[in-house]
C-alpha positions as CSV (number, residue, x, y, z in Angstrom):
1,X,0.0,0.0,0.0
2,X,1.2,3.3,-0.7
3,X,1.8,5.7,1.9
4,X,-0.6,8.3,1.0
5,X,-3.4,5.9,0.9
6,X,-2.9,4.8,4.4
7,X,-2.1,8.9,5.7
8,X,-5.6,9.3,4.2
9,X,-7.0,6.3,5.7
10,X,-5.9,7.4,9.0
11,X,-7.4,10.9,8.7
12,X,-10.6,9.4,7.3
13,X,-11.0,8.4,11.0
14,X,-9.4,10.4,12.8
15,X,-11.2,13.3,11.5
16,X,-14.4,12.4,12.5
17,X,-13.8,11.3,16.3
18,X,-11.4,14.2,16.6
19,X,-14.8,16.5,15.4
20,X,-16.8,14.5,17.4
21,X,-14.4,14.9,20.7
22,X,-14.7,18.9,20.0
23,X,-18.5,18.9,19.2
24,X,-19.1,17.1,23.1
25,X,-16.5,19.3,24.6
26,X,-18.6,22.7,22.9
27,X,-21.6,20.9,24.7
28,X,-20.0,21.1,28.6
29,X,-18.8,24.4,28.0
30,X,-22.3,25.8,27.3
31,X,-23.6,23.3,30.3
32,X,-20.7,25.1,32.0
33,X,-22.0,28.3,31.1
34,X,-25.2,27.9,32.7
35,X,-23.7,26.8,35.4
36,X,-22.3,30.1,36.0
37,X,-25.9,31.2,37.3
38,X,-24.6,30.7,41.1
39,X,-21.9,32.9,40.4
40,X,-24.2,36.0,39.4
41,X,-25.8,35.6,42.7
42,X,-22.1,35.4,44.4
43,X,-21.1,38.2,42.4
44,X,-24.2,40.3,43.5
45,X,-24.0,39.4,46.9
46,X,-20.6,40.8,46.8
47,X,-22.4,43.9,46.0
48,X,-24.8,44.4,47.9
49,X,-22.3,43.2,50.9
50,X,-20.2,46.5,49.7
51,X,-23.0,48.5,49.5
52,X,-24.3,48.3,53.2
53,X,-20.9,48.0,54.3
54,X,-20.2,51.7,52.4
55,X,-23.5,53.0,54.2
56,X,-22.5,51.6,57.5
57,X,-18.8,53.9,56.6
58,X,-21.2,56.9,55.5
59,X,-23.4,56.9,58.6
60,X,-20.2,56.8,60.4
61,X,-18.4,59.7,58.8
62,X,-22.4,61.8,59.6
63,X,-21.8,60.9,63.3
64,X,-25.5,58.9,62.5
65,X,-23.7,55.9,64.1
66,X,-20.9,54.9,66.7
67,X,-17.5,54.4,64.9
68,X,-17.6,50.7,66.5
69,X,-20.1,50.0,63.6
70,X,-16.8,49.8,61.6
71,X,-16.1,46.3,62.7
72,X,-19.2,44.9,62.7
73,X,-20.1,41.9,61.0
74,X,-22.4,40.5,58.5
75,X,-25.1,37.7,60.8
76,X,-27.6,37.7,57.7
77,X,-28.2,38.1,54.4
78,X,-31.2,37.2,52.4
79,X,-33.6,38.2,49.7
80,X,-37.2,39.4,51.1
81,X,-40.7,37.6,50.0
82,X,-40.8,39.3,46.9
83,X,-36.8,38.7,46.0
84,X,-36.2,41.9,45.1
85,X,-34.8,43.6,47.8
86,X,-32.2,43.2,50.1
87,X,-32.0,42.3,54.1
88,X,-28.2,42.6,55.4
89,X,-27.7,42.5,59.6
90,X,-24.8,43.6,60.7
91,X,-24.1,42.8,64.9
92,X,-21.2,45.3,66.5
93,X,-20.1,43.2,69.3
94,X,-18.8,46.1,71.1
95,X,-22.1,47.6,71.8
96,X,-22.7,46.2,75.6
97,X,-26.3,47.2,74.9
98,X,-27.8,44.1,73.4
99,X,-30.9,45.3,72.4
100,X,-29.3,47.9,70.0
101,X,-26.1,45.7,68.9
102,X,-27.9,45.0,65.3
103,X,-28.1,47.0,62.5
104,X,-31.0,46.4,59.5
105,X,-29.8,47.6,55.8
106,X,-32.4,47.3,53.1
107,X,-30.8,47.2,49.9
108,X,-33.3,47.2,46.9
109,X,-32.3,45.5,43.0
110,X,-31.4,48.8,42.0
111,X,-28.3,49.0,44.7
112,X,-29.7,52.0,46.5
113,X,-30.1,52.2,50.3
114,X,-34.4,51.6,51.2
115,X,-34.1,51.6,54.7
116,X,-31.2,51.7,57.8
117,X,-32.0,50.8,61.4
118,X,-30.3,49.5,64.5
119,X,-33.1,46.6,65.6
């Protein structure tokens, strides 16, 4: 057999699991990609985390709050009933008053500040 016969052999099958191979690996890539739904909630959780914690720096630098807020610390974060806004509770532990050691930021999907209280 000549040579060139048998190189084009080869690539007769080669070709086709090697196209085959890429086609399934495009497939996990887009399966990947919609995978990457989580992230857009981590990613927006970051921001809404740096949000409230800019307000809680802002209500500091307005004397609105005690500059112990600045090392306060995140105890919840979740979406309301409707899912579109915010709830983010920050405790100061060095508050000895326990009653006013928690602090309420409502954030809505827009990014902007709804509501600020120490509960």
């Amino acid at each position: 057999m000549n040579l060139t016969i048998i190189k084009k052999q080869i690539f007769k099958l080669t070709f086709p699991l090697l196209s085959s191979a890429i086609f399934f690996y495009s497939l996990t890539q887009v399966e990947a990609k919609e995978e990457d739904k989580t992230t857009k909630v981590t990613i927006e959780q970051i921001t809404v985390k740096q949000i409230a914690s800019e307000e809680i720096l802002k209500k500091i630098a307005q004397n609105e709050l005690e500059k112990s807020w600045i090392n306060a610390s995140i105890v919840s974060m979740k979406k309301d009933i409707s899912n579109s806004n915010w709830n983010i509770v920050f405790e100061n532990n060095e508050i000895q008053n326990s009653q006013k050691r928690e602090l309420n930021i409502s954030i809505n999907s827009n990014g902007n500040i709804i509501n600020t209280k120490i509960i």
